[in-house]
PASEBA-1860 file (N, C-alpha, C; in nm, 3 decimals):
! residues 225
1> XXXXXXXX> 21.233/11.149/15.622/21.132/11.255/15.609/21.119/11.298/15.462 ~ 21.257/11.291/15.377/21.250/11.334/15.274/21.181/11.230/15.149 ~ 21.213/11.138/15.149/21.164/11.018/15.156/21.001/11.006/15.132 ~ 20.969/11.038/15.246/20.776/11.075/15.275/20.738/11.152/15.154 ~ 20.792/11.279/15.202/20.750/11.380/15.119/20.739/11.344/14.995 ~ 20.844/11.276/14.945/20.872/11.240/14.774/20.740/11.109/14.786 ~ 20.719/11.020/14.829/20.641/10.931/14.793/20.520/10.981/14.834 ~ 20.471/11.108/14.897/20.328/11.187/14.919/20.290/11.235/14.763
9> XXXXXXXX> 20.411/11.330/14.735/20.455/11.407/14.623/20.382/11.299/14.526 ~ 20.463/11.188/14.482/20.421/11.089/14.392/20.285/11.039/14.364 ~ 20.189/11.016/14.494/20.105/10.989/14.518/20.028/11.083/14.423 ~ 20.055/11.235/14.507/19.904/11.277/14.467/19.895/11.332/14.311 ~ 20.051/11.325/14.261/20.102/11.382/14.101/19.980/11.237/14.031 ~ 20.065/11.136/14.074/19.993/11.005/14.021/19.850/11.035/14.000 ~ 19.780/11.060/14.114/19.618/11.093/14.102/19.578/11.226/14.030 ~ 19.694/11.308/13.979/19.611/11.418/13.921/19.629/11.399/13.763
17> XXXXXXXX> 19.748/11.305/13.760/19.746/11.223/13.604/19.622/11.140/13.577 ~ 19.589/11.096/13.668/19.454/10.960/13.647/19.312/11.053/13.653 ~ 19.319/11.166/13.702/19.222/11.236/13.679/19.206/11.312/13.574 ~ 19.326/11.393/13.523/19.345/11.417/13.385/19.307/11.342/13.266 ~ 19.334/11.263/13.287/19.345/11.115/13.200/19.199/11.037/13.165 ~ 19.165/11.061/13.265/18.971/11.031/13.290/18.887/11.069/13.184 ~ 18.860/11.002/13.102/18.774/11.038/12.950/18.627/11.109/13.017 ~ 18.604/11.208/12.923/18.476/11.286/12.997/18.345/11.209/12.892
25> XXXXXXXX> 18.258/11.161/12.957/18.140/11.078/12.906/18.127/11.158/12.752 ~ 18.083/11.109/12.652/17.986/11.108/12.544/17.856/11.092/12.539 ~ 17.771/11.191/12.576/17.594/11.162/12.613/17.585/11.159/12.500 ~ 17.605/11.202/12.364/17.560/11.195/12.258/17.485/11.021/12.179 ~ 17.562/10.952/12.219/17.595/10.817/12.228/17.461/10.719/12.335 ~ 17.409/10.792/12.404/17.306/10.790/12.550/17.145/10.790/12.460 ~ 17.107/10.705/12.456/16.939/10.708/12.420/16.845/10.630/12.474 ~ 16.760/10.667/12.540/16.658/10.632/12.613/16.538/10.616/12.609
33> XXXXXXXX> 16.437/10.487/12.596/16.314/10.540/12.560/16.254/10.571/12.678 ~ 16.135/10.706/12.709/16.063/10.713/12.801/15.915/10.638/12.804 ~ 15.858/10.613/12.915/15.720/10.551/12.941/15.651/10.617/12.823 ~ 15.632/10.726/12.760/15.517/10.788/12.681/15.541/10.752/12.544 ~ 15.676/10.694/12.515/15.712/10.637/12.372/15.834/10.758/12.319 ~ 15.882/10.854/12.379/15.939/10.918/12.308/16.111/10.897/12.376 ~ 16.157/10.933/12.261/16.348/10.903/12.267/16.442/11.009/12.366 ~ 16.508/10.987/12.426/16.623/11.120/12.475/16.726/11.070/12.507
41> XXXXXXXX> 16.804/11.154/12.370/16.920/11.149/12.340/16.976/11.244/12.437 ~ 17.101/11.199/12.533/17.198/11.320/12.585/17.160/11.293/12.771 ~ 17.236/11.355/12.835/17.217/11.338/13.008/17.093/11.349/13.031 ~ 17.106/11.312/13.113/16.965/11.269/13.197/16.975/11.384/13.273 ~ 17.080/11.475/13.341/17.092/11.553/13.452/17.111/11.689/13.375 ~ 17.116/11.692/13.244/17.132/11.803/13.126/17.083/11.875/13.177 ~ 17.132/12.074/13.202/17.088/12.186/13.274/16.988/12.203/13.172 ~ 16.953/12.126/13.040/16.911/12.228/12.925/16.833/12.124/12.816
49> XXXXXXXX> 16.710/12.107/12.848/16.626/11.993/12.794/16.544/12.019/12.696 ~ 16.569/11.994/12.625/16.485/12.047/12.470/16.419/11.920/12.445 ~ 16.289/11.982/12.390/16.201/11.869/12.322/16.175/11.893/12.219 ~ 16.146/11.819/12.096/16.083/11.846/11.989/15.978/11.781/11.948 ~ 15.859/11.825/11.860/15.774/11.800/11.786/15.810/11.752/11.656 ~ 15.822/11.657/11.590/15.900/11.646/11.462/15.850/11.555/11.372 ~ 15.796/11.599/11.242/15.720/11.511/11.104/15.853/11.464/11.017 ~ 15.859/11.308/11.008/15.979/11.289/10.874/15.940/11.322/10.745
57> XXXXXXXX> 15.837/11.352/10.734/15.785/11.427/10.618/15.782/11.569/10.573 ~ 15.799/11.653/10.705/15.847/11.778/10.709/15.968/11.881/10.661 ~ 15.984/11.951/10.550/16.134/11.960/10.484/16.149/12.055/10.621 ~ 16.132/12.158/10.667/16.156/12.250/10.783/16.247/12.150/10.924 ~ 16.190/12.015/10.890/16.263/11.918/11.023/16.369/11.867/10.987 ~ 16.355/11.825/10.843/16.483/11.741/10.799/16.598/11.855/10.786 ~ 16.555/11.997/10.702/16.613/12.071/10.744/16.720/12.124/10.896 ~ 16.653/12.110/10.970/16.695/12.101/11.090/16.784/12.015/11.165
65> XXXXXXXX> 16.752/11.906/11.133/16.801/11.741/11.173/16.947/11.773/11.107 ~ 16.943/11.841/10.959/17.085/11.826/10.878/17.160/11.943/10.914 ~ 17.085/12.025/10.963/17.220/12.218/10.981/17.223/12.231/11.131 ~ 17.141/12.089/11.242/17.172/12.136/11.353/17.254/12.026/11.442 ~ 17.311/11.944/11.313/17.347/11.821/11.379/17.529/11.825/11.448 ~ 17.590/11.902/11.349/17.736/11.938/11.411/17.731/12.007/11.543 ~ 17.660/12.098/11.565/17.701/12.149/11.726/17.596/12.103/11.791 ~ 17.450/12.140/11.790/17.379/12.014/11.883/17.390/11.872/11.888
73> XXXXXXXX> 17.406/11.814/11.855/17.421/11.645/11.864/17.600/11.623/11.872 ~ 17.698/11.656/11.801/17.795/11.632/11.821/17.891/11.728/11.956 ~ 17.778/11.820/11.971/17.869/11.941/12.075/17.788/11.949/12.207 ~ 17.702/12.047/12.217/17.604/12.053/12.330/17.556/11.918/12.387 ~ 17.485/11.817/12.356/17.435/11.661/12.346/17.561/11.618/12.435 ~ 17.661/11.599/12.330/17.797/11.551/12.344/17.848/11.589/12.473 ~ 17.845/11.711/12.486/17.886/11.735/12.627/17.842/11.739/12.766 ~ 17.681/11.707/12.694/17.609/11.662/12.861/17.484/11.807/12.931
81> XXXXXXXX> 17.541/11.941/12.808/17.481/12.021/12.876/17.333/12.017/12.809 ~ 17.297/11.943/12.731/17.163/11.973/12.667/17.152/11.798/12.635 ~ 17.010/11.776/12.631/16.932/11.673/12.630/16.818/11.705/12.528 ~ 16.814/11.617/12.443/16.707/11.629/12.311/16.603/11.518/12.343 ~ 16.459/11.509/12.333/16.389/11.466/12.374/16.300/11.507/12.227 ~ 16.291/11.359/12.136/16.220/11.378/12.000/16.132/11.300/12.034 ~ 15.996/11.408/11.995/15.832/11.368/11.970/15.734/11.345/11.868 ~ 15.706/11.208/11.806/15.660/11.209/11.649/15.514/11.326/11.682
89> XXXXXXXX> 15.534/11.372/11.551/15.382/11.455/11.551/15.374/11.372/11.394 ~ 15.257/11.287/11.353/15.265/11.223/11.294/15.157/11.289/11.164 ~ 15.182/11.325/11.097/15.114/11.401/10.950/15.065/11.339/10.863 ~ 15.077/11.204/10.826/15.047/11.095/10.721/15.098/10.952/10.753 ~ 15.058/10.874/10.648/15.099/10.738/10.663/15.257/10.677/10.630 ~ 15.324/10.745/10.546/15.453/10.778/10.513/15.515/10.819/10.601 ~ 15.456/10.946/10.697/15.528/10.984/10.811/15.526/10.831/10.921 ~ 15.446/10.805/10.917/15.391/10.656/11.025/15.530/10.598/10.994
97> XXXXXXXX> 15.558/10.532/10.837/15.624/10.401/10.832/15.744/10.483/10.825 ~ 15.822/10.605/10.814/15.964/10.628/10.880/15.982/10.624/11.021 ~ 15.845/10.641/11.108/15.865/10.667/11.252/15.891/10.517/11.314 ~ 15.820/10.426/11.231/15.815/10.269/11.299/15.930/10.215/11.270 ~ 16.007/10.271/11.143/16.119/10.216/11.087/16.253/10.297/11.182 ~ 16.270/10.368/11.222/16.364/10.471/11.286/16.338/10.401/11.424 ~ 16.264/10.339/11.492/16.234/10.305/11.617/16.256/10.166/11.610 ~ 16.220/10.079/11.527/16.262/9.941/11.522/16.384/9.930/11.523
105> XXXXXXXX> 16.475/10.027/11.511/16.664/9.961/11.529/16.672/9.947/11.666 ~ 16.582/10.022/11.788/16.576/9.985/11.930/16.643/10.135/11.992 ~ 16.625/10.135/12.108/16.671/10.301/12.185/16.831/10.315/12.133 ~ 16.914/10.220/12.145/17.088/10.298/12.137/17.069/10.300/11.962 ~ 16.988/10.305/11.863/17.026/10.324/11.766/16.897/10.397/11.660 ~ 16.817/10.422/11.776/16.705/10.555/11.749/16.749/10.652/11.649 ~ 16.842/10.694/11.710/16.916/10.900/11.707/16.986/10.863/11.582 ~ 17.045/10.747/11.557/17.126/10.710/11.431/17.040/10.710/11.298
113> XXXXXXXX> 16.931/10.633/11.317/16.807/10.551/11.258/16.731/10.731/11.197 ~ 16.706/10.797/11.340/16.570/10.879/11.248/16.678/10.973/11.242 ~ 16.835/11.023/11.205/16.874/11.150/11.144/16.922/11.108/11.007 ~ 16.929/10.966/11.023/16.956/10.894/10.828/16.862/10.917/10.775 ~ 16.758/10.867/10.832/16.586/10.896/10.753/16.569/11.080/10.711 ~ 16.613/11.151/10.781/16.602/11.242/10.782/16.715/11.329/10.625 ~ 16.792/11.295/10.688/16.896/11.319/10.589/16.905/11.260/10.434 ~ 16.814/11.167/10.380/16.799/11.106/10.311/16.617/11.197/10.222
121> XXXXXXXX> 16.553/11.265/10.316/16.442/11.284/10.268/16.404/11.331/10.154 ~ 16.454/11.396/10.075/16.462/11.424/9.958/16.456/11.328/9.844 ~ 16.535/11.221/9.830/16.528/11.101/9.825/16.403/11.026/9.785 ~ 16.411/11.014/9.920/16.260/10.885/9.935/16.130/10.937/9.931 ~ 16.127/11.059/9.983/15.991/11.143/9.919/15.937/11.139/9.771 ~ 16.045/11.163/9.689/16.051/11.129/9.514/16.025/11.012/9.496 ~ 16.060/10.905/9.557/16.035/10.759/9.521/15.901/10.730/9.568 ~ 15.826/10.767/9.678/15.738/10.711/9.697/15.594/10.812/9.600
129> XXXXXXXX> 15.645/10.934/9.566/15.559/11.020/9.484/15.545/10.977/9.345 ~ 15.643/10.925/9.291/15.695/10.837/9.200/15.564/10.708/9.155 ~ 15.644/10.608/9.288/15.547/10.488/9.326/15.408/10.471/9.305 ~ 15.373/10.609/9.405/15.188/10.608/9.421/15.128/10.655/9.324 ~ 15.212/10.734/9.209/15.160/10.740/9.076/15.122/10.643/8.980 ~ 15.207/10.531/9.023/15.225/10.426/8.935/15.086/10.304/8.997 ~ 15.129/10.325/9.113/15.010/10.243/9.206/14.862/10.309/9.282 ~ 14.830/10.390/9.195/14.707/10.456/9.263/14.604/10.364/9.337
137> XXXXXXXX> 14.613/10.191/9.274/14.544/10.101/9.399/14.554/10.128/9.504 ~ 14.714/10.126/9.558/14.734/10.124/9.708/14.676/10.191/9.783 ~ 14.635/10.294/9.782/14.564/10.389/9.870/14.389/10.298/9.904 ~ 14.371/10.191/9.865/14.247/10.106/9.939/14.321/9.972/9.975 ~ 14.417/9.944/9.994/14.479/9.822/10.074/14.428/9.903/10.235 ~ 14.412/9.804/10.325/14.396/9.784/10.446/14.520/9.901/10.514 ~ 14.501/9.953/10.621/14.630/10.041/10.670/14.737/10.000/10.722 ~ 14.792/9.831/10.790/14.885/9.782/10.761/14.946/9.757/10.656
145> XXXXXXXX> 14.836/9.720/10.551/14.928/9.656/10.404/14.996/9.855/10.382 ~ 14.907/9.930/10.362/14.940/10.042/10.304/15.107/10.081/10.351 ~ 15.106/10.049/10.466/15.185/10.119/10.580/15.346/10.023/10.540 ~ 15.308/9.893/10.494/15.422/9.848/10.469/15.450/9.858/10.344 ~ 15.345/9.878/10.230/15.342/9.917/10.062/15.503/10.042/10.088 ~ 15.466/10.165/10.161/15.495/10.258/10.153/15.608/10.285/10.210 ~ 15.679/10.190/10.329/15.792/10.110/10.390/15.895/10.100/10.256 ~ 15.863/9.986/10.192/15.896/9.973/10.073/15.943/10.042/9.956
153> XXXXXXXX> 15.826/10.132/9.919/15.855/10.220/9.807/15.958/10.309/9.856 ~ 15.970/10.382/10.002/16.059/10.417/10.000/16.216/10.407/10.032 ~ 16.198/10.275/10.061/16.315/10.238/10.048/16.367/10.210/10.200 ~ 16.287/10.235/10.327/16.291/10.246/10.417/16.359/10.093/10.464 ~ 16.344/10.004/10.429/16.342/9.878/10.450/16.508/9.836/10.450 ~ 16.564/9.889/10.313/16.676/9.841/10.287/16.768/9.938/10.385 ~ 16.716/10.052/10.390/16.759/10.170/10.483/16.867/10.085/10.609 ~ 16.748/10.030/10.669/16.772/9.940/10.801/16.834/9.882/10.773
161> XXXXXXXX> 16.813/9.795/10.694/16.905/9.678/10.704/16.997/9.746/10.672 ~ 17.081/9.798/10.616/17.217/9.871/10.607/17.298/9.895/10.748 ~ 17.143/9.940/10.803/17.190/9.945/10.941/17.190/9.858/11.090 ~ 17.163/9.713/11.013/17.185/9.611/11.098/17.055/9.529/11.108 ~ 16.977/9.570/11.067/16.784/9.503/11.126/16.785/9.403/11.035 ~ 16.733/9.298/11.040/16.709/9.159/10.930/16.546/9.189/10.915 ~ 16.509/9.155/10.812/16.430/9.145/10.758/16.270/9.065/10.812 ~ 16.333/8.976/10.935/16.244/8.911/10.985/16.168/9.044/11.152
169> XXXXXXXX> 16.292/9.130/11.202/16.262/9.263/11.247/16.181/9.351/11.182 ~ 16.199/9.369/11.102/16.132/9.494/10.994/16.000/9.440/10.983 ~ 15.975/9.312/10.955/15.846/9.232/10.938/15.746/9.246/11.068 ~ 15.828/9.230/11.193/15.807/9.254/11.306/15.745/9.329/11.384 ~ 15.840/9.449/11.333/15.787/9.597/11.375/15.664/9.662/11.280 ~ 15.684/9.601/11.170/15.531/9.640/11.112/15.398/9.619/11.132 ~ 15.410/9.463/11.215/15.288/9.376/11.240/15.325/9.439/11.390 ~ 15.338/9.528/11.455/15.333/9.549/11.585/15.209/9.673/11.612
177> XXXXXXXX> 15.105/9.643/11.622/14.986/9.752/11.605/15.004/9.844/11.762 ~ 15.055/9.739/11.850/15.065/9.825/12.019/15.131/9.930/11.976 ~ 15.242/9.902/11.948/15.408/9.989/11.922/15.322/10.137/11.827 ~ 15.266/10.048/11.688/15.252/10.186/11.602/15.127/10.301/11.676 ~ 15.035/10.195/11.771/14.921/10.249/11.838/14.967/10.372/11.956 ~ 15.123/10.353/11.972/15.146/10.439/12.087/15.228/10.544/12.021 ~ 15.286/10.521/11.897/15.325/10.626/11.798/15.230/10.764/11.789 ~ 15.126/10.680/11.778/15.009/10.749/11.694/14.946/10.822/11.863
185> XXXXXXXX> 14.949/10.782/11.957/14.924/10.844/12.029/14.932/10.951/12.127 ~ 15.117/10.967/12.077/15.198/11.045/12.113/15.163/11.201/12.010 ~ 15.104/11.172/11.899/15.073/11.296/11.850/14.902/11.333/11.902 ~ 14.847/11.273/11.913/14.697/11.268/11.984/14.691/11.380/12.123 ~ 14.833/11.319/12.187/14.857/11.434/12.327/14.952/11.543/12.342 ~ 14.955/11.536/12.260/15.066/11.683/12.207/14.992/11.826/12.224 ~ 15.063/11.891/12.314/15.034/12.030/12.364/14.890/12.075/12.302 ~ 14.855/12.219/12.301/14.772/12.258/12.214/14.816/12.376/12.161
193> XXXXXXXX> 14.977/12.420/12.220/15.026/12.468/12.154/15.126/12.443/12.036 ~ 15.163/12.306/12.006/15.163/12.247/11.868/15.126/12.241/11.743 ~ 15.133/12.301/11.669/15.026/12.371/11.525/15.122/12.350/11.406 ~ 15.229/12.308/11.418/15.391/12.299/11.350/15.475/12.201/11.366 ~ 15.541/12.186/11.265/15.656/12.105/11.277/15.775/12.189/11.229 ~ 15.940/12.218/11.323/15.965/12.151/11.417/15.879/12.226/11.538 ~ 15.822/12.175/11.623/15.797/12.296/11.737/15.885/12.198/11.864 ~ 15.923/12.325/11.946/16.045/12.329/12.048/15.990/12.365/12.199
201> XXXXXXXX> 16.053/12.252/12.310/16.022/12.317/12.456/16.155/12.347/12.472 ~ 16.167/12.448/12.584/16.327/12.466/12.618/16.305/12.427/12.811 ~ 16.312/12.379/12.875/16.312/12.320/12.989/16.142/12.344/13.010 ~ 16.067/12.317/12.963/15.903/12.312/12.949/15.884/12.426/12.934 ~ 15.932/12.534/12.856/15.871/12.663/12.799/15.859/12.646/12.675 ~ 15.748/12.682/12.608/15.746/12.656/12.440/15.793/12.786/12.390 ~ 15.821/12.725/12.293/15.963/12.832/12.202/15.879/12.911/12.074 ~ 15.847/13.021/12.038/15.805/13.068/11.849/15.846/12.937/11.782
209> XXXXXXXX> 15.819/12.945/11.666/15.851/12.839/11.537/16.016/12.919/11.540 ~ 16.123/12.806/11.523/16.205/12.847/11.548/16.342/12.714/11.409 ~ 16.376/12.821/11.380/16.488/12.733/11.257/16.661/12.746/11.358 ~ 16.730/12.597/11.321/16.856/12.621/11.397/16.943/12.752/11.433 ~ 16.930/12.806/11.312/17.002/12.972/11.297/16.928/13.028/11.468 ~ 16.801/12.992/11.452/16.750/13.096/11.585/16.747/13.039/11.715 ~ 16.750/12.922/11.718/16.763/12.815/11.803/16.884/12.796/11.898 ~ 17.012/12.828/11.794/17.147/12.799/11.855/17.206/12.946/11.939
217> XXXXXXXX> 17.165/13.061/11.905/17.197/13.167/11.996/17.112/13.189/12.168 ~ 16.983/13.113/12.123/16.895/13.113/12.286/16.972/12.981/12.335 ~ 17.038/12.861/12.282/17.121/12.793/12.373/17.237/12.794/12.426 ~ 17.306/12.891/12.355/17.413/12.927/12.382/17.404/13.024/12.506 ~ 17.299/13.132/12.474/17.257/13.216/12.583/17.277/13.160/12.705 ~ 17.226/13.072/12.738/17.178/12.952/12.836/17.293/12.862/12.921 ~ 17.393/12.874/12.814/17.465/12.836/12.877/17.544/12.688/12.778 ~ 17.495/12.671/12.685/17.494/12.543/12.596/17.628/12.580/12.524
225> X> 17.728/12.450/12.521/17.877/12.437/12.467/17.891/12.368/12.403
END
């Protein structure tokens, strides 16, 4: 009898070690493209679904992308309770060729792709302001050539490849008019309450113009860890 008990005992100690032990998922890591063209990073079953509106040309986004990336993306994301769902709102042709370039690394390397671009903007904005001084032609090349001129100048190209894309990809994704056609169309159907970049849904309620500082106390509110 005693016997039993000890090998019951064992049993269920055993299973509360293996449950302990049980690594808790990383959604952060989780990227998805949806039917409409846009990315979501984080659970699928997330109590807490944020969307954004977002220009790579925008300092207010890159801003954002860089002071909200430790606890949203590495914390909330990370833990499953919030889901980010990024929407190009597309402002220029520069904005175009970071959005095609951030999307050509493919869905698991999206979230990687457009917070480098992001984080880098300062950067490549100067180079290509730089550039088009030097090249005031470019602005009558055809809107592919332009689109890859401007790829280039900023540096977008080598960007990638750093981050794994060959050169015959990058070529790829440029000559892809469907792909950039549904880019471009994703800002075409954008709310009509959209007037801004970043602009924010919080489970389909639209949010004021809102900077991380104001952002991270209504998720926390909510319930976000």
């Amino acid at each position: 009898m005693i016997a039993s008990v000890l090998r019951l005992l064992a049993l269920l100690f055993g299973a509360v070690l293996l449950t302990a032990a049980t690594p808790v998922r990383d959604w952060s890591t989780v990227t998805r493209l949806l039917p409409t063209g846009a990315h979501v990073t984080g659970n699928p079953a997330a109590p807490l679904k944020l969307v954004e509106y977002g220009s790579y040309t925008c300092s207010h986004c890159a801003d954002f992308a860089v002071e909200s990336r430790a606890v949203l993306h590495d914390r909330m994301i990370r833990s499953g309770r919030v889901s980010l769902e990024y929407r190009h709102l597309i402002r220029d042709r520069l904005d175009l060729g970071a959005a095609v370039m951030a999307r050509c690394a493919g869905p698991a390397r999206f979230d990687g792709a457009s917070h480098a671009i992001f984080a880098a903007q300062e950067t490549w904005i100067k180079r290509v302001v730089d550039w088009q001084a030097a090249h005031p032609e470019a602005a009558q090349q055809p809107p592919l050539d332009q689109l890859r001129a401007l790829v280039g100048a900023a540096g977008f190209d080598t960007m990638m490849k750093a981050r794994g894309l060959s050169q015959a990809r990058i070529d790829a994704c440029l000559a892809d008019k469907v792909a950039i056609d549904r880019i471009v169309k994703m800002t075409a159907d954008a709310p009509v309450e959209v007037q801004s970049t970043p602009f924010f849904f919080l489970n389909g309620a639209a949010q004021p113009p809102l900077k991380w500082a104001t952002l991270e106390p209504i998720l926390r509110a909510k319930g976000a860890r």
